[in-house]
C-alpha positions in Angstrom: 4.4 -30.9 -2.6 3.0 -27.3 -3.6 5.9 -24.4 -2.1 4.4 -22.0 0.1 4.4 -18.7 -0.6 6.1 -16.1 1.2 4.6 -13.9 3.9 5.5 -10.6 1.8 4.2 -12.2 -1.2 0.8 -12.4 0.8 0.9 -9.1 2.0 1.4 -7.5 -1.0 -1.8 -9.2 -2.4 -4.0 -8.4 0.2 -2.7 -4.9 0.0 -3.4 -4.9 -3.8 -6.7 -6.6 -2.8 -7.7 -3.5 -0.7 -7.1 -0.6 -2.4 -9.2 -2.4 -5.5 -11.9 -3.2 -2.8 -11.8 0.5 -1.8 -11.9 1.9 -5.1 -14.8 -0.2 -6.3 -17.1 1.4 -3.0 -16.0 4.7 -4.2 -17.2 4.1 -7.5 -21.1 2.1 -6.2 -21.2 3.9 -3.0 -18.9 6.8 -1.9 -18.6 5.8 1.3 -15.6 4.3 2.6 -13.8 4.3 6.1 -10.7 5.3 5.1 -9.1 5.4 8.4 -9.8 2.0 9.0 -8.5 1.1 5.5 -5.0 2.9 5.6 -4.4 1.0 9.5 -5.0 -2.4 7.4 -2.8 -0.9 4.1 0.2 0.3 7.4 -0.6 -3.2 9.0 0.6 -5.5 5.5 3.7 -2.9 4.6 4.8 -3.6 8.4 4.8 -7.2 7.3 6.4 -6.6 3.8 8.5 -4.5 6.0 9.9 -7.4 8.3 9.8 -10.0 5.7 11.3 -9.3 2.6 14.9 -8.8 1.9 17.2 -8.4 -0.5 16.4 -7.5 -3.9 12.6 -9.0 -3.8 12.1 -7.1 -0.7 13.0 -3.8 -2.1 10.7 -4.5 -4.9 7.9 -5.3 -2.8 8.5 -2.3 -0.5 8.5 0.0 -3.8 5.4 -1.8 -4.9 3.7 -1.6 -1.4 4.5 2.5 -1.5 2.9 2.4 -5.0 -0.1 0.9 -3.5 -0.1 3.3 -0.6 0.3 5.9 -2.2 -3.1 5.4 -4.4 -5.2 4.5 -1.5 -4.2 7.3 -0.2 -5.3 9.5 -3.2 -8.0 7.8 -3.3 -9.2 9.1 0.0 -8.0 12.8 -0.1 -6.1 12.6 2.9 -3.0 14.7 3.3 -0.3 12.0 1.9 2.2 11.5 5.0 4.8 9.8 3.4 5.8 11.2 -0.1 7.4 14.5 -0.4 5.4 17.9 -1.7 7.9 19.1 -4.0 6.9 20.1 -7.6 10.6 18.7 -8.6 10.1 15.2 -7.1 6.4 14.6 -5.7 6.7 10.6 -5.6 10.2 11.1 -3.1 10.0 9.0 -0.7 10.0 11.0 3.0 12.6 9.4 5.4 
């Protein structure tokens, strides 16, 4: 019998899923909701979030920012949740 995977593990790939899917409509058609697109992205790190633990989890969650973070250059909104010092610009906001 085939192990099922975890719920992070799905998470993350749907999240990796989406910021692929948005990039490839910015490339064809430069248009994209992108406020609709970060509430999904916000909607799977709140299940990595809940999910994952230990030493997978933090790997996730660091992978999840990763993914965040691009979708979020990507759409040229003001980035919420890194930090806008020249020092450190990927710091992670508490």
């Amino acid at each position: 019998m085939r192990q099922r995977k975890p719920l992070y593990e799905k998470a993350l790939g749907k999240l990796n899923i989406l910021v692929h899917r948005v990039a490839i409509s910015l490339r064809k058609a430069r248009v994209v909701d992108y406020e609709r697109e970060l509430q999904r992205a916000m909607r799977y790190i709140q299940i990595i979030k809940r999910t994952a633990f230990g030493r997978r989890g933090d790997k996730a969650m660091v992978e999840a920012y990763r993914l965040y973070s691009r979708l979020q250059r990507l759409s040229g909104l003001p980035q919420f949740f890194s930090d806008s010092t020249v020092q450190n610009p990927d710091k992670v906001v508490p």
